[in-house]
Steps between C-alpha positions, in 0.01 A plus 500: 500500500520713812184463727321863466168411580374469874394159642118560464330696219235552726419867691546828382743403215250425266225727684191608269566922502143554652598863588667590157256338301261705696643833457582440142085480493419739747742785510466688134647813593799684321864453607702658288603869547615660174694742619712266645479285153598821330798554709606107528527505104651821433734538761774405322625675140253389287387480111131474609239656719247345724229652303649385212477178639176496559385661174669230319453183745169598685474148671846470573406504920250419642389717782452246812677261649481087467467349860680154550526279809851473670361080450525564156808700447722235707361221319573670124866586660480131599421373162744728369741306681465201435482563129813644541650183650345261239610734165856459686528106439699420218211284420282727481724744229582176296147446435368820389827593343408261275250633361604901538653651203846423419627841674393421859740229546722805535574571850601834594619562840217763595179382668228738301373776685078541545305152435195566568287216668126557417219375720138508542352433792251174426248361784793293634774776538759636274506323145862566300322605155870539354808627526651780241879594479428877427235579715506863455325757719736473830614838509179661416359295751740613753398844414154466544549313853625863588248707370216280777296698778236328735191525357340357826574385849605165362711590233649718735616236729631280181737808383848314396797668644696635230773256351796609288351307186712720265824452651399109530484496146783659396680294731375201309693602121814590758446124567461375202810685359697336822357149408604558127850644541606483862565761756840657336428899634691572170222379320140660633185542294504824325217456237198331444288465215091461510411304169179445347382472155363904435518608816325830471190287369469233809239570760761488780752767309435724820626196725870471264520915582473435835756251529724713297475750753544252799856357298607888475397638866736148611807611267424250239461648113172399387374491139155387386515349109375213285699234382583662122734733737712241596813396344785232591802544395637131645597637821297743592086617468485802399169770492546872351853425485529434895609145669211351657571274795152342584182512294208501675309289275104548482493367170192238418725309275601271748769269339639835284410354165419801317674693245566801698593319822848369320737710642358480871475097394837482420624678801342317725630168409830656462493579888559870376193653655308423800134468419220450763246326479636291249398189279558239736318667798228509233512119395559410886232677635228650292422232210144398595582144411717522823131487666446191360862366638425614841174309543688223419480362865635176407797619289579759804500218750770344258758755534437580859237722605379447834142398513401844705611715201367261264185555667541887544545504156205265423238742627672832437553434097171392298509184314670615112502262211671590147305548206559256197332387216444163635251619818341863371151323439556424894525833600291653270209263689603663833616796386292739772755304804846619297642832421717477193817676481806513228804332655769727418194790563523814763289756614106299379617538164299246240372354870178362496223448753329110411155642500584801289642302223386458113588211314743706271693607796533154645587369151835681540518394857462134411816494241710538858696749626263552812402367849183463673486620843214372700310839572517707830276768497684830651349685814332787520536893585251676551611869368309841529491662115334823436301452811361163383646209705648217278632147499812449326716181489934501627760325506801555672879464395790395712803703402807298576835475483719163583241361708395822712160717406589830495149684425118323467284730329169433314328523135139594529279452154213407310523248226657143409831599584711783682514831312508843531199648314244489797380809686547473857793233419891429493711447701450504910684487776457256717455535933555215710196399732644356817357102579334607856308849300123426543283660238378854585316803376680672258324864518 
């Protein structure tokens, strides 16, 4: 493996945040301008209103910002890296191909557009929580990253200059229709389809409009459907009677088992449709018994990673274990040091805080099917809501795309798990604190 790390892990690398973590305690005050918010989202030709929004998905946005050290956000993009070196090593695929479903040793020539690296931020820097090959949110995020003002003096001097996210992105399914069928000019990407199970119904529907209007304002024919609207006819996908040349996939049925996935299944394997993300980014990157393979520092060592990363990786991941039959009275005795999670799960669904759990829940844990991941607790934000100051917990998510972050924003909630039903809560954008910023007041 390349050498990406520098030659001591010492200095501001791995610096403690003092300033962000301060103003994420300190500095309550509201960020986000809804006028600008209102505009961002309905600037395009839309099905939906940002009232609408609102109405419908109160705690959508939050309405500050999430402060995070420069420290923190190169050592994450460090992490990132390496990961993306190690899941690289044909090693490394063998092994958790082998236990992946049968689809994901399938390898279609696109990469898989928006992983989504999730970290908290534990008393000994970022801690890689997961990885999910979905992550949804990016666009909304990059619309809320618009809609910012300064709130104080030293928001005011954290203000991101404006970055073409949008065009970024759209860039990135250009790519992955290159990667999947070459640069012929006679052959260009004229329609995309968004696909989710009852689309109308998910939480993000607004997000799959907005991309359909991003595909359309860049000359691409966008269509937003579920999977019953697909057909294959052994050449070609087809939805309402239109060729579809790449599915944007935000399906939760990762390895496209079910019923009304078989014509988008069949397609895929057939190389007659380019789908991103796909089953084998899935299997590669976001089964949480991958966890368990990459604190494997002997077993790394083995097939060639350099003792730096191994040791990157070492205190960036916390220590995951699988759940079987044969050690569940273990963890059930330490059950308030693990968080439990489904392996195949996404989003904290049927994920399980140790010190929350009932014996009927861990029953069902203990016939497999989950890891235990030593437990992090998140950090804090401090959030002004209806004039009452109040701490909330975040984590943040890495969107990236063949190795390179493209967006960091944050989740800010109350509970066991991420989620959007809290007031004051959702998602956040996220300001970089520069390493030499000394805490300050705020007012």
């Amino acid at each position: 493996m390349s050498e990406v790390l520098p030659n001591s892990a010492a200095g501001p690398l791995f610096a403690d945040g003092g300033a962000a973590e301060w103003l994420n305690h300190g500095c309550a005050c509201i960020s986000v301008d809804h006028g600008s918010l209102k505009q961002a989202l309905e600037e395009g030709q839309g099905t939906f209103s940002h009232s609408e929004l609102l109405a419908t998905r109160p705690h959508l946005f939050s309405d500050s910002v999430v402060f995070v050290s420069e420290a923190h956000l190169r050592r994450m993009a460090l992490t990132i890296a390496v990961l993306e070196e190690v899941l690289a090593l044909p090693a490394y695929r063998q092994r958790v191909l082998a236990y992946a479903p049968p689809i994901a040793r399938y390898s279609p020539a696109a990469a898989g557009v928006f992983l989504g690296y999730d970290f908290h931020l534990g008393p000994d820097g970022p801690q890689l929580i997961e990885i999910n090959s979905n992550a949804g949110g990016a666009l909304l995020n990059s619309r809320l990253l618009r809609a910012q003002r300064a709130c104080c003096a030293p928001v005011a001097r954290l203000m991101p200059v404006p970055a073409p996210l949008e065009a970024s992105f759209v860039a990135m399914f250009r790519d992955e229709w290159r990667l999947a069928r070459g640069d012929s000019p006679g052959r260009p990407l004229a329609r995309i389809a968004i696909v989710d199970e009852r689309p109308d119904e998910q939480y993000l529907a607004p997000e799959f409009e907005l991309f359909r209007q991003l595909f359309e304002a860049h000359a691409i024919a966008a269509v937003v459907a579920s999977p019953a609207e697909l057909s294959f006819d052994g050449r070609q996908l087809y939805c309402r009677g239109q060729v579809v040349d790449l599915v944007y996939n935000r399906l939760t049925d990762f390895a496209l088992d079910e019923p009304p996935q078989a014509p988008l299944r069949a397609a895929y394997l057939a190389d007659a449709v380019v789908v991103t993300p796909h089953p084998q980014m899935h299997a590669l990157y976001a089964d949480k018994r991958n966890l368990v393979v990459l604190g494997d520092a002997r077993w790394l060592a083995e097939i060639g990673v350099g003792e730096p990363q191994r040791q990157l990786l070492a205190s960036s991941i916390p220590h995951t274990e699988e759940v079987v039959p044969e050690n569940a009275q273990a963890f059930w005795s330490s059950r308030r040091q693990w968080f439990f999670k489904p392996s195949a799960g996404f989003g904290g669904k049927a994920a399980y805080r140790g010190d929350k759990l009932t014996r009927s829940v861990f029953a069902q844990i203990a016939r497999g099917g989950y890891v235990a991941q030593a437990l992090v607790r998140p950090s804090e934000r401090r959030l002004l809501v209806d004039g009452v100051e109040q701490d909330f917990k975040l984590d943040l998510r890495n969107y990236v795309y063949r190795g390179a972050v493209q967006l960091v924003s944050a989740r800010v909630y109350r509970g066991q798990t991420t989620n959007f039903r809290t007031p004051g809560g959702g998602f956040a954008a996220v300001l970089s604190v520069p390493d030499q910023m000394r805490p300050g007041s705020c007012r």
